[in-house]
N, CA, C and O of each residue as an XYZ file, in Angstrom:
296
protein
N     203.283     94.279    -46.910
C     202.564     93.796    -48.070
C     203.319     92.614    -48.694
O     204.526     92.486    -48.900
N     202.364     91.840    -48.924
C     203.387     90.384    -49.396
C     204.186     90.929    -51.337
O     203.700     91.695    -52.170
N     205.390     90.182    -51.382
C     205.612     91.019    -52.891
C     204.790     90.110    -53.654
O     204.163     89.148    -53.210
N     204.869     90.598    -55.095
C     204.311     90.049    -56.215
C     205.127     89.167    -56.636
O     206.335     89.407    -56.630
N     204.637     87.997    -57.074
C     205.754     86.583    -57.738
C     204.930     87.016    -59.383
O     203.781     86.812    -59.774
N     205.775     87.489    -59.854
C     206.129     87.687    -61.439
C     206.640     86.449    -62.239
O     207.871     86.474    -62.259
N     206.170     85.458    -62.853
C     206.299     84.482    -63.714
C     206.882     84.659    -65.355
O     206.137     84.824    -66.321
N     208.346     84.583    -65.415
C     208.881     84.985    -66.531
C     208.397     83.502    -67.616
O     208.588     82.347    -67.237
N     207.865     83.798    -68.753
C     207.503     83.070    -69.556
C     208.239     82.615    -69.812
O     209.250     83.292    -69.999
N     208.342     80.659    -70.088
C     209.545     80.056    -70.716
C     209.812     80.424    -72.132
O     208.890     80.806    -72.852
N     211.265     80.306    -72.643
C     211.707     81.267    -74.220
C     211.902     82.627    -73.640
O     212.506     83.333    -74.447
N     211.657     83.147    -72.712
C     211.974     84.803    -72.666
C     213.203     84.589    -71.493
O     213.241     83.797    -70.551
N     214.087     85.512    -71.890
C     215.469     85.910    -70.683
C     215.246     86.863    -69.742
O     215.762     86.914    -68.625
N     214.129     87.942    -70.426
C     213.657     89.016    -69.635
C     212.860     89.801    -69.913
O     212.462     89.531    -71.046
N     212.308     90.764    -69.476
C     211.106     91.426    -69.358
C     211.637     92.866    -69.112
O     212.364     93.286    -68.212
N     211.028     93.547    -70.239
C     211.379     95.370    -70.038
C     211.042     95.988    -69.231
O     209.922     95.559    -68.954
N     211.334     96.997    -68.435
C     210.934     97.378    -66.570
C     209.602     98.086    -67.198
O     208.740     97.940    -66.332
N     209.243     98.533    -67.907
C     208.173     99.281    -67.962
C     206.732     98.857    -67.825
O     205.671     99.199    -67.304
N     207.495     97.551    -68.875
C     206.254     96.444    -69.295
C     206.010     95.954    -68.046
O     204.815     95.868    -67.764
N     206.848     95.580    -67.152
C     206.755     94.560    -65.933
C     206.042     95.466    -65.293
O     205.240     94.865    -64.577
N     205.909     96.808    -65.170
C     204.970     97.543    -63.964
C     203.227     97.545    -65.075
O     202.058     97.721    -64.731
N     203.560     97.398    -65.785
C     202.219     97.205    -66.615
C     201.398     95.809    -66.097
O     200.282     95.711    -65.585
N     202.304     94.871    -66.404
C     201.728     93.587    -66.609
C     201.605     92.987    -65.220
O     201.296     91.796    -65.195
N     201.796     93.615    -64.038
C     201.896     93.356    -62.385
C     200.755     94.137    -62.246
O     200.126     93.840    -61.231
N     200.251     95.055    -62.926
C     198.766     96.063    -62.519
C     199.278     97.017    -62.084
O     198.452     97.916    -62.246
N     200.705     97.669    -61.316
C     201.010     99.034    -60.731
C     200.752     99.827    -61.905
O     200.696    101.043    -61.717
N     200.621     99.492    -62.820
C     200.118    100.426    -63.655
C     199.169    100.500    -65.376
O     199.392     99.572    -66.154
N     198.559    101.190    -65.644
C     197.856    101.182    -66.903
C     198.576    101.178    -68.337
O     197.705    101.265    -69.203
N     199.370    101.134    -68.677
C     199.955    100.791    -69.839
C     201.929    101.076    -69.758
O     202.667    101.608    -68.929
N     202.110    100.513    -70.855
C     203.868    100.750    -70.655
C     204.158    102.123    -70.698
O     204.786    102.469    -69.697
N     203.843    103.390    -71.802
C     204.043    104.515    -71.679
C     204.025    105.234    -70.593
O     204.784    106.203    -70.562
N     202.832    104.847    -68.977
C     202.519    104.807    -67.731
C     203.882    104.743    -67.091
O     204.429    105.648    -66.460
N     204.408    103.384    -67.380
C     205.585    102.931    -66.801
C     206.331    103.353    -67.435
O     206.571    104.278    -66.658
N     207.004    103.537    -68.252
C     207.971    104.954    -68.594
C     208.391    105.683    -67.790
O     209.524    105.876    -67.350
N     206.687    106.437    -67.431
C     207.191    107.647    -66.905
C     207.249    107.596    -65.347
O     207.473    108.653    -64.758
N     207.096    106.646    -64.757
C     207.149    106.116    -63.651
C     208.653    105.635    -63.454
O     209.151    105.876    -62.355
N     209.156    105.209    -64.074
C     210.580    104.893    -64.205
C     211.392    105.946    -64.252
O     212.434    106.068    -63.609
N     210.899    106.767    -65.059
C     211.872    108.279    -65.116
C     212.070    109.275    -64.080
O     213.055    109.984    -63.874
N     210.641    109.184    -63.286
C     210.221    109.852    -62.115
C     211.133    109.666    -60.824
O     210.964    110.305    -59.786
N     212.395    108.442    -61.077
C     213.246    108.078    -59.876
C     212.312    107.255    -59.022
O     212.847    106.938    -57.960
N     211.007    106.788    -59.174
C     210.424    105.730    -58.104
C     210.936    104.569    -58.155
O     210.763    103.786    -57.221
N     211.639    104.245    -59.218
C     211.961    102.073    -59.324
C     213.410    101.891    -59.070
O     214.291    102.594    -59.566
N     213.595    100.866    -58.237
C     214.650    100.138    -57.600
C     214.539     99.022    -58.048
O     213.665     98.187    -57.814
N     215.763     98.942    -58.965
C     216.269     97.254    -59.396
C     216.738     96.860    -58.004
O     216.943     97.738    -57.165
N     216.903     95.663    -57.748
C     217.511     95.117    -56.649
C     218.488     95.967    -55.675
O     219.689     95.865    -55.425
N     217.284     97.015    -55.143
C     217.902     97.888    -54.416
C     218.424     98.992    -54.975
O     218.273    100.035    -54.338
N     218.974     99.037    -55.957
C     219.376    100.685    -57.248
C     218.266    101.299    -57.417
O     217.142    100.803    -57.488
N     218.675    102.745    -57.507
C     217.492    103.353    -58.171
C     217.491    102.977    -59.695
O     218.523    102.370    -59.985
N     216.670    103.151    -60.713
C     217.014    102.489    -61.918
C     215.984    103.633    -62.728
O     214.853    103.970    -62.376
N     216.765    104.107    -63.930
C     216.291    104.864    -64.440
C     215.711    105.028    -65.880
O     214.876    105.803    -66.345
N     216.645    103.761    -66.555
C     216.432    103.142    -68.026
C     214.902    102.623    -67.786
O     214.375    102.137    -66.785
N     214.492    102.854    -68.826
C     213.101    102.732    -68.698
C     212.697    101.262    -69.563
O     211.646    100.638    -69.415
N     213.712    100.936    -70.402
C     213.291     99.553    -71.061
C     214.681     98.683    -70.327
O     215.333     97.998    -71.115
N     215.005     98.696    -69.266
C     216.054     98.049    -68.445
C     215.699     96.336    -68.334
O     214.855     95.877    -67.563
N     216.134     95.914    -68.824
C     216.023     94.524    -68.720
C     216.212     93.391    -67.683
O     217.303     92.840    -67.531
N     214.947     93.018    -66.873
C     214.640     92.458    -65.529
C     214.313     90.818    -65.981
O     213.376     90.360    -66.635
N     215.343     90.232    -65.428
C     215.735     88.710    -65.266
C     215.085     88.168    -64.288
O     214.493     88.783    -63.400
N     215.190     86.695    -64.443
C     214.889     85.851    -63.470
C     215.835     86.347    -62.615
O     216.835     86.938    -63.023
N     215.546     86.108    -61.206
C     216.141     86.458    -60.106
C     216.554     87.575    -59.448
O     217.317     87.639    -58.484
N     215.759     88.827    -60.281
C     215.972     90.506    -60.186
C     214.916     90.630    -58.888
O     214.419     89.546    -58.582
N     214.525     91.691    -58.135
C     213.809     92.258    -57.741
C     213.431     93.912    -58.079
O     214.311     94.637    -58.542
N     212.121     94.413    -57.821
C     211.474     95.827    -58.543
C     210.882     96.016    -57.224
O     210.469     95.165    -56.436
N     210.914     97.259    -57.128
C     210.260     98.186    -55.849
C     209.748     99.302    -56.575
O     210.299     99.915    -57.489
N     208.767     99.471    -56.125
C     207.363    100.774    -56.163
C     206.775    100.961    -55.460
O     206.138     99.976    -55.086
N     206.537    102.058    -54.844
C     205.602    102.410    -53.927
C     205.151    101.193    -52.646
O     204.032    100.783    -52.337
N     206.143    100.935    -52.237
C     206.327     99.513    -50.831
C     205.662     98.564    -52.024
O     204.684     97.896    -51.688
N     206.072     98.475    -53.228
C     205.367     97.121    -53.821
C     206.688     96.785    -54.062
O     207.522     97.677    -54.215
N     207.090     95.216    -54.136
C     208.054     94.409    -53.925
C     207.645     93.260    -55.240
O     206.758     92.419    -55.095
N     208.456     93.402    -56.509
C     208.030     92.656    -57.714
C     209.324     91.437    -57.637
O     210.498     91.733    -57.856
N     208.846     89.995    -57.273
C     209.938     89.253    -57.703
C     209.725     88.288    -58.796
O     208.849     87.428    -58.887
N     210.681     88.581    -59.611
C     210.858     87.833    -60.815
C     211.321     86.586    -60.905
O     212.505     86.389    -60.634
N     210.475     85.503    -61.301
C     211.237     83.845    -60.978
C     210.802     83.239    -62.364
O     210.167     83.861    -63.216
N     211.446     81.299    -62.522
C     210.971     81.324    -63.740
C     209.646     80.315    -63.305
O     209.302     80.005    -62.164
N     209.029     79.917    -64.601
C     208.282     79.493    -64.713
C     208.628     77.869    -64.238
O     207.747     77.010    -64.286
């Protein structure tokens, strides 16, 4: 599956992991992604990652379910 190119808005440093599975469509709202985060499914750049408002930079990568989120800037 090709990954997702995630477009960090210029003025922002980063994007909260929860929000980012929201705003990519893997999921229906941030509370969604919460608990998706807690569940042990998300890999920061290869880590499992468990903080649920974990702060994802330009140049991070996110894994879900063989979905591949890369974060670049605008």
């Amino acid at each position: 599956m090709q990954p997702i190119r995630f477009e960090l808005d210029p003025g922002h440093d980063h994007v909260e992991l929860n929000q980012l599975l929201k705003l990519t469509g893997l999921c229906d709202s941030g509370g969604a992604g919460k608990a998706i985060v807690a569940s042990g499914a998300v890999r920061v750049d290869g880590q499992l990652e468990l903080r649920k408002t974990c702060k994802i930079r330009v140049g991070q990568t996110v894994a879900y379910q063989g979905v591949t989120i890369e974060v670049v800037a605008v």
